[in-house]
C-alpha positions as CSV (number, residue, x, y, z in Angstrom):
1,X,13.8,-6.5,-53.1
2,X,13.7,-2.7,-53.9
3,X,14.6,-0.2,-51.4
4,X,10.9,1.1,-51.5
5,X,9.4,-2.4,-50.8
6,X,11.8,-3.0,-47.7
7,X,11.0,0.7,-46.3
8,X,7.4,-0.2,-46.6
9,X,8.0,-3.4,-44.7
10,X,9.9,-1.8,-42.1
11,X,6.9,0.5,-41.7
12,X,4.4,-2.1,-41.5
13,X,6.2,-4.3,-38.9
14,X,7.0,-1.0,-36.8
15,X,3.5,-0.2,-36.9
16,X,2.4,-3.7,-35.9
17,X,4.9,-3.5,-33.3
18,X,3.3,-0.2,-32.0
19,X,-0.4,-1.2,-31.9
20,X,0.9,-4.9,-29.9
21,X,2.8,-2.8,-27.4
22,X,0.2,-0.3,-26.9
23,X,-2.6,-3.7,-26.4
24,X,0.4,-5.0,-23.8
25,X,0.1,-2.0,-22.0
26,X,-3.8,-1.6,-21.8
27,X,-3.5,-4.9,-20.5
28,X,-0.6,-4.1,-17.8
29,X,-3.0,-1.3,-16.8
30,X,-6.2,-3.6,-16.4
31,X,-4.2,-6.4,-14.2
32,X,-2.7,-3.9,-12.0
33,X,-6.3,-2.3,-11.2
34,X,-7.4,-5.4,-10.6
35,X,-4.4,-5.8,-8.4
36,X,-4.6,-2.6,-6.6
37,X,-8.4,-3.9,-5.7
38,X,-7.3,-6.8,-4.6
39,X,-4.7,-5.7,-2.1
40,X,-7.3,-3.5,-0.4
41,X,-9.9,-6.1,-0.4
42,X,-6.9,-8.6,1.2
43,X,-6.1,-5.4,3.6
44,X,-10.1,-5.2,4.4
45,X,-10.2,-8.9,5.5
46,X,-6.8,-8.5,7.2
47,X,-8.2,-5.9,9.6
48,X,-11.8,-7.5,9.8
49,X,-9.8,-10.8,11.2
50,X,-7.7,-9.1,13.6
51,X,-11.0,-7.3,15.0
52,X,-12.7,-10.7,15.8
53,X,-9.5,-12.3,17.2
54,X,-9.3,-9.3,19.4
55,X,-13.3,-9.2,20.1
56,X,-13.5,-13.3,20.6
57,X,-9.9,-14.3,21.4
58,X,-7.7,-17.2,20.1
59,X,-9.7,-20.1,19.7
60,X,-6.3,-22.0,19.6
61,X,-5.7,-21.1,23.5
62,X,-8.8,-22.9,24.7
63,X,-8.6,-26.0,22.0
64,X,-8.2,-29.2,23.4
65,X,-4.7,-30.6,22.6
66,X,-4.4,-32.9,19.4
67,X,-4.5,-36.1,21.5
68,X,-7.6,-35.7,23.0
């Protein structure tokens, strides 16, 4: 294999390389977006739950025990 031929496949693989790193990344981006929205949707519900424990109670303190 001449030195010409391996340069060229050096430059193909690198360049490979750079177009699957830069689809890796574009995908890192898009899950953590989707993350981000996620943690403020699980923060939303969070607070939302804590609201109507503190407007209704604890429904466990006025449950009957198990053995009833």
């Amino acid at each position: 294999m001449s030195l010409e031929q391996r340069v060229t496949d050096l430059e193909s693989r690198l360049a490979f390389q750079d177009d699957t790193i830069q689809t890796l990344n574009d995908e890192l981006v898009a899950q953590q977006k989707i993350i981000e929205r996620l943690q403020l949707q699980m923060a939303a519900v969070l607070k939302r739950q804590e609201e109507m424990v503190g407007q209704f109670g604890s429904f466990e303190e006025d449950a009957p025990p198990p053995h009833y």
